[in-house]
N, C-alpha and C positions, 0 to 999 in steps of 0.2 A: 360272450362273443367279442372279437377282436373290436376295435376301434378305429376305424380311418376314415377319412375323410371321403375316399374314392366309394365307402360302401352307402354315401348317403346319398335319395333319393333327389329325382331331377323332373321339374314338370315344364315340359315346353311351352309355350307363351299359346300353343293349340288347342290346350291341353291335356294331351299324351302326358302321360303319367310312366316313367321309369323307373325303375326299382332299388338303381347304384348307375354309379358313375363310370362303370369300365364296359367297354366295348370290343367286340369281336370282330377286323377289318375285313375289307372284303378280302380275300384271300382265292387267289389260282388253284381249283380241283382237275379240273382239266377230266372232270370224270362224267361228262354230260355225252347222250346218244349223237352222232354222227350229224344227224338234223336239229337237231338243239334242244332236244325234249328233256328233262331231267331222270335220272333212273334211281332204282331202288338203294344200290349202292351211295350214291348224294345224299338220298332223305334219311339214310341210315348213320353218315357223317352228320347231317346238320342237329338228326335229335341227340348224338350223342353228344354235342360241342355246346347245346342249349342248355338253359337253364340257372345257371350260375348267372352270365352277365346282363346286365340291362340293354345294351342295344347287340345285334345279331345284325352284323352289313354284309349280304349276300358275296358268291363272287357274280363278277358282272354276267349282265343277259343283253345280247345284241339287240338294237330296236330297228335294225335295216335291213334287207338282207344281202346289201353291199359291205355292211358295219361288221361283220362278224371278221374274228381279229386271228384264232388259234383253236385248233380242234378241240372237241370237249365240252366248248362252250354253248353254256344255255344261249335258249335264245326268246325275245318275247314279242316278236312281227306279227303273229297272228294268234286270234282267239280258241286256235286248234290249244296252245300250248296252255290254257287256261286251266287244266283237270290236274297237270302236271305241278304246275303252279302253285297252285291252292293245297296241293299235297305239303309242297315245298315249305308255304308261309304256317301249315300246321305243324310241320317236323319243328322250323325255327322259332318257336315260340310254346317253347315247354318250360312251366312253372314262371309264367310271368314274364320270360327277355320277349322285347319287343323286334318282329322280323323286319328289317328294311329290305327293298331290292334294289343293289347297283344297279344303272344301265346306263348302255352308252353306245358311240360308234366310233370301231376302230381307225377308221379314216386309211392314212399310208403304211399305216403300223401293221399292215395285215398284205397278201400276194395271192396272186393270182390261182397257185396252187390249194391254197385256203378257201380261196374265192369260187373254185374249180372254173377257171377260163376266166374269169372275168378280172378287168384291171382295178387295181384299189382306187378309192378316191380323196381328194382331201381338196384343202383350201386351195391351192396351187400345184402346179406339176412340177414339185421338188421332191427329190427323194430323201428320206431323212438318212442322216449319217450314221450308217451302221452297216456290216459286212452285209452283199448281195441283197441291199432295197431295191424293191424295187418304183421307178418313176410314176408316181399316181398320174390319173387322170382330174381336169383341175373342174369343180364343180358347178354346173351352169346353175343360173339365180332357182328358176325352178325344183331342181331338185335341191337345192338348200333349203327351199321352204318345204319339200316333202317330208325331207330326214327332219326339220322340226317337228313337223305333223307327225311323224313316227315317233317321236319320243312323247308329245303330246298322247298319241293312242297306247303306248306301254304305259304310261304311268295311268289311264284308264284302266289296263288289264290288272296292273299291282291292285291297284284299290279293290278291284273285283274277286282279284285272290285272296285277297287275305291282309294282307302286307298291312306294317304300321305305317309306311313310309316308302320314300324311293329316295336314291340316291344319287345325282350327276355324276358322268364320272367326268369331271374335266383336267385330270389329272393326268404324270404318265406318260405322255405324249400322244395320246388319241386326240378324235377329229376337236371336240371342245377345247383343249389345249392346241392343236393344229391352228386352229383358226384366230384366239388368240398371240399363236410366236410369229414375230417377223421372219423368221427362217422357215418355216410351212405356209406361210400367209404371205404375198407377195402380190394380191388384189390391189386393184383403183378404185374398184366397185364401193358403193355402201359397205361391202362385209370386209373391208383390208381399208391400210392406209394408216392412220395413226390409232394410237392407241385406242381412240373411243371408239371405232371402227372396226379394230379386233375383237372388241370385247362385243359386239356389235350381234353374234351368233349366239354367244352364250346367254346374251339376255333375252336372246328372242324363243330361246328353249324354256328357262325357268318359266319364263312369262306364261308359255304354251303352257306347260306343264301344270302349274300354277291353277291354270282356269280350267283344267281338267279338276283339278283336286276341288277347287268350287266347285263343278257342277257333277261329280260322281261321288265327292265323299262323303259316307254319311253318322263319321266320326273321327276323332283327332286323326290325322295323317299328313307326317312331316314331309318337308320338303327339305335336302340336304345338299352339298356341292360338295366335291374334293376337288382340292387346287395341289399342284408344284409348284413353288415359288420359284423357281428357275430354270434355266436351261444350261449347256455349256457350249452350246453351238456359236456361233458368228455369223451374223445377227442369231440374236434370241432371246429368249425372254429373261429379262432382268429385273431387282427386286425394288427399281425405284418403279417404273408400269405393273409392276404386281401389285406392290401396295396402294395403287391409283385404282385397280381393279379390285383387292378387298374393298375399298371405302367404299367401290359403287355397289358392291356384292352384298355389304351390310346394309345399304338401303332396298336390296330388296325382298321379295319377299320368300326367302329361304329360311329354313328355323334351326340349319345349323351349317357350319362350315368345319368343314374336314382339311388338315392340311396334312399332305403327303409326304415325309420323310424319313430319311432309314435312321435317323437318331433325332429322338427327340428333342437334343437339345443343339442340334448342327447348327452353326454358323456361315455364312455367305459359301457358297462354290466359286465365287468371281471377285469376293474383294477378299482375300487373304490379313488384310489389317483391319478387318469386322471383327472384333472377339463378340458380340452381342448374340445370341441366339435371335435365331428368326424365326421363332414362335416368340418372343419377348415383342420384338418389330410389331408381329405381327395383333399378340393381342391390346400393344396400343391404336394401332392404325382402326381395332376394330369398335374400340370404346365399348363394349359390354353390350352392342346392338345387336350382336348375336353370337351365339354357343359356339365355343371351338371344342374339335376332338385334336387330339395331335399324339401321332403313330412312332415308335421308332425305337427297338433296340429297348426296351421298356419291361423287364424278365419279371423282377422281385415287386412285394408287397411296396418296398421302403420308394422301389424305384415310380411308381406309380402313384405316391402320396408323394412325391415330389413334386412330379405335372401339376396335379390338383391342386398344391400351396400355392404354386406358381400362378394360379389364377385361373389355369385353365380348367371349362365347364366337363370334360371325359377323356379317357386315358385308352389308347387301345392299343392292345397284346395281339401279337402277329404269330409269331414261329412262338411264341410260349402259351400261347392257347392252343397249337398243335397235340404238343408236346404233354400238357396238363390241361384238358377239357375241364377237370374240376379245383381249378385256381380257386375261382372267385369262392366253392364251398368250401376249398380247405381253409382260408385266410377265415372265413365267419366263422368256421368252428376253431379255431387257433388249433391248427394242424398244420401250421405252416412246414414245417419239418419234414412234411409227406410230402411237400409240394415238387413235380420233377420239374427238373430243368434237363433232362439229357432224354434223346428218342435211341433206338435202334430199331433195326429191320424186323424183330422179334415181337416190337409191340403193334405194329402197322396195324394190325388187324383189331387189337382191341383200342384203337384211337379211331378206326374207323377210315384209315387215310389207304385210298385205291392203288391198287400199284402204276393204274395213269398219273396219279400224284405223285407219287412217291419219285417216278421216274422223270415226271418235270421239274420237281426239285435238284433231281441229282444233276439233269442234263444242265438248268439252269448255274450250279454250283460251280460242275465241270468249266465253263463257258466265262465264270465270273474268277475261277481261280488257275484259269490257262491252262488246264490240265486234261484238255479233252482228246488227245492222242493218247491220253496211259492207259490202262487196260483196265486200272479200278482206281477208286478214290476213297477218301479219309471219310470215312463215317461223320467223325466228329468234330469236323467243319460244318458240319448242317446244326451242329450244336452251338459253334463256336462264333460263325462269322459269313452264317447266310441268312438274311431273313427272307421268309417267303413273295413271293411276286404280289404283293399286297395291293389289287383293285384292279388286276386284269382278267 
């Protein structure tokens, strides 16, 4: 059997026991029922993508039902969605990968058409910068503490499904990262103002969350966060108050931190004379109090025993676990040579990927490569220079 580093076992300080060190991000299927229920086509994607790696990070499940962000999307507001669920956490956890469930709320990131009539919400009535946002509605104190309570009660339902784990999504630019940026947050209130005041929401979720997992769980069950280290807005989040928010994130009680970027090894978006990687920044700020995952551009064996040298605790494959479900067996059998790195329309069906997916990646590629007036598009940009909407 090969030998790397990325294929040795990880036991959480909970102790959840994982089996290697690569991970499966959450990743956009956009293939869920209309009302949020998950369908047969999902759990026939999650068993076949299972198996191989040690963690399995759902894509997200809305926990409001103002929160929900894009059609397709699970959703986990009420304990109707429980039978679906537990389907879910049994698909994702074949042959030992441990199931996590993202959840989160979309906040501004989501419309009215989405919403069917109703207006988004978020920290402030700013629309975020991008073609036809639309202006959220700015959130009164009470329902901030609802949508806590809602995430408090989905990470009840995780536990009761099955799940090893749940996952924040505060990544992205949803409500969690909303209420942390000065350019979505624009509060006097307790929940705005300076930085300990942003981060102000996000602690009062873990917390919630947190004391659910005390009082329903009644076995190892992680607690996880995904963060963006930046923004490129004016104001926005920047990586000198990021790293103020790691330090406070490593005291608390999460048992792993995800950080969200499209190459693992990227440097600042806003200081251009940064050559340092901010996962390097990053796992000093965090001193080893807690496990980092780190996402990005991440295809080969060699490239993913780099992460790991690098110090970091898991490596996660985005668009190359698409593409190759059985990565993680070919590398332990030294079959690397079988390993694909290229998809086409041909294989969709035996990777299990819906043609709702298939068509949000393209539409997505179209959008990212300006090409969305041509009539058709290059295949092999999907191979080449997209990676999937990882944790929406």
């Amino acid at each position: 059997m090969a030998s790397y580093n990325f294929l040795e076992p990880y036991t959480f300080k909970n102790g959840l026991k994982v089996k290697n060190r690569v991970v499966i991000p959450p990743m956009t299927e956009a293939s869920g029922f209309e009302e949020g229920s998950i369908t047969s086509d999902e759990l026939r994607y999650f068993r076949m993508h299972s198996g191989g790696v040690g963690l399995f990070i759902s894509p997200v499940a809305n926990v409001s039902a103002d929160g929900k962000g894009f059609e397709g999307e699970l959703s986990i507001t009420d304990d109707r969605y429980l039978p679906g669920l537990t389907k879910m956490a049994n698909a994702m956890k074949q042959n030992g990968t441990k199931a996590i469930l993202q959840i989160f709320h979309a906040g501004r990131m989501s419309n009215s058409r989405i919403l069917r009539g109703t207006q988004p919400v978020s920290a402030s009535a700013v629309a975020a910068e991008r073609p036809n946002a639309e202006t959220p509605r700015e959130l009164t104190n009470e329902e901030i503490e609802q949508i806590i309570t809602d995430f408090g009660s989905a990470t009840r339902r995780a536990i009761q499904a099955g799940f090893d784990g749940i996952e924040l999504h505060g990544a992205n630019t949803y409500l969690l990262q909303q209420f942390f940026s000065p350019h979505s947050n624009r509060r006097t209130d307790q929940w705005g103002g300076d930085v300990h005041g942003r981060m102000r929401f996000a602690l009062a979720v873990i917390d919630r969350c947190y004391s659910m997992i005390q009082e329903y769980a009644t076995r190892p069950f992680v607690l996880g966060y995904r963060i963006s280290p930046e923004e490129i807005e004016t104001p926005g989040i920047r990586l000198a108050d990021t790293l103020q928010f790691i330090d406070t994130l490593s005291g608390q009680p999460i048992d792993y931190l995800h950080i969200s970027i499209g190459y693992a090894w990227r440097t600042s978006l806003n200081d251009q004379s940064d050559t340092e990687p901010l996962i390097l920044k990053i796992k000093r700020q965090v001193q080893g109090r807690v496990p980092l995952i780190v996402v990005g551009s991440v295809e080969k064996p060699a490239d993913a025993e780099k992460v790991i040298d690098a110090g970091v605790d898991f490596v996660a494959l985005g668009r190359e676990m698409l593409r190759e479900p059985q990565w993680v067996q070919k590398v332990m059998n030294d079959d690397e040579k079988a390993i694909r790195y290229t998809i086409s329309e041909s294989d969709l069906d035996d990777l299990g990927i819906t043609p709702a997916m298939w068509n949000f990646l393209i539409v997505r590629l179209k959008s990212a490569m300006h090409v969305s007036n041509q009539p058709d598009y290059d295949k092999g940009q999907f191979n080449n220079k997209l990676a999937p909407h990882e944790g929406a």
